[in-house]
C-alpha positions, 0 to 999 in steps of 0.5 A, a space after each residue: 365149571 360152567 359161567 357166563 361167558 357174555 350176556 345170556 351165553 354160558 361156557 363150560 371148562 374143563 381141565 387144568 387153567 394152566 393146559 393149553 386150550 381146545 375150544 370144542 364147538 359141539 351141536 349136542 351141547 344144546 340136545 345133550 350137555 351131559 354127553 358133551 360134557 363127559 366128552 369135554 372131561 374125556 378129552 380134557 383128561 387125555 390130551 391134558 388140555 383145557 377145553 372150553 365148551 360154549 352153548 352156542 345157536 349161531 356163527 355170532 356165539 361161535 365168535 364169542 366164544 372163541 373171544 372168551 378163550 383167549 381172554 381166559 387162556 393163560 397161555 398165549 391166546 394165539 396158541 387155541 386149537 378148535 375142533 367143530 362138529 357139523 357145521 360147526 366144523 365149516 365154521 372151525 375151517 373158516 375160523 382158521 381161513 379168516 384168522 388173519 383178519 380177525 386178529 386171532 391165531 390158531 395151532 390147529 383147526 379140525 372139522 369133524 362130520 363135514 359135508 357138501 352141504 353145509 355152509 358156514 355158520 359165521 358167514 353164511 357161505 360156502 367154505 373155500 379154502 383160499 392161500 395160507 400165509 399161516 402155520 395152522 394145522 388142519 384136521 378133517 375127518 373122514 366119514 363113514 358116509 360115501 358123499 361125506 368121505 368124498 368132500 373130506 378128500 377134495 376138502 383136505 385136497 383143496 386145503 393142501 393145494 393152497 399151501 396149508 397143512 393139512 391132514 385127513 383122519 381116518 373116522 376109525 382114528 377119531 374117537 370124540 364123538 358123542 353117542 349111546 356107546 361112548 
C-alpha cells in the first residue's frame, strides 16, 4: 500500500498494522522500487513486522518519515527500529545519537553499506558516536569491502566505547539487500 506521507512524499507499508514497525530507509527506492519493495514484503513477512518505506531524496524526508511512523504505529511510537542503506545508514546511527533531542525513541538502529566517507544526511556532519543514556541497540554490518569493513569495526568500537550496545554483523549473516540475485 503506498500514501502520502506529507506533501509531495509517498510512503509505502508492508505487513500487518498491528506488528511492530521497521522503518526501512532504502536509496534504490528511487532507482528501483519494485526490488525495494519485494524486499519491504520479504522482510515484512519474515520477521512479521510492518515495514515503512518512505521515497526520500534528503535528511529532511529522512525525518518525515520517521515522523509518519510513529504517528501510524499502533504500537507505541517509541518502540521503531530503523535500518538504513548507505548514507542513509549514518543517518540511522545519527537517528539513534539525537533521539533524545528529537523527542523520539528507537528499540534498535542499524547501518548497512556504511563507510569512511559518508556523512549524515539530516546534519551534514561526520557521524560521532557520543554517551548513550538509552537502551537502543546498534547494528552495523560488515562489509566485503577492506575500507568499509574497516570503518565498521572502529565504528561498532567507538559506539561500545561510549556505552551503547552495539553489535557487528557479519555481511554473510544480513541478507536484506536488494540485487539481480535476490
Amino acid at each position: 500500500m503506498v500514501t502520502q506521507q506529507s506533501p509531495g512524499i509517498q510512503v509505502a507499508v508492508h505487513g500487518h498494522p498491528n506488528a511492530d514497525t521497521l522503518l526501512l530507509w532504502h536509496p534504490a527506492v528511487r532507482t528501483d522500487p519494485d526490488a525495494v519493495a519485494a524486499l519491504a514484503s520479504r522482510i515484512a513477512t519474515r520477521a512479521k513486522v510492518r515495514v515503512v518505506v518512505p521515497t526520500w531524496t534528503d535528511g529532511g524526508d529522512l525525518l518525515r518519515s520517521v515522523r509518519y511512523a510513529r504517528e501510524s504505529s499502533v504500537h507505541p511510537p517509541d518502540g521503531l527500529s530503523v535500518v538504513g542503506y548507505g548514507d542513509a545508514g549514518i543517518a540511522a546511527l545519527s537517528l539513534a545519537l539525537n533521539q533524545r533531542r528529537l523527542g523520539i525513541g528507537l528499540v534498535r538502529a542499524t547501518c548497512v553499506d556504511g563507510g569512511p566517507d559518508l556523512t549524515d544526511p539530516i546534519s551534514g556532519q561526520p557521524l560521532v558516536a557520543t554517551a548513550s543514556p538509552v537502551e537502543t541497540e546498534i547494528d552495523v554490518i560488515d562489509s566485503l569491502d577492506a575500507a568499509a569493513s574497516t570503518w565498521a569495526t572502529d565504528t561498532v568500537a567507538a559506539w561500545q566505547g561510549a556505552g551503547w550496545a552495539a553489535s557487528l554483523v557479519p555481511a554473510a549473516q544480513f541478507t536484506w539487500r536488494v540485487n539481480p540475485s535476490q
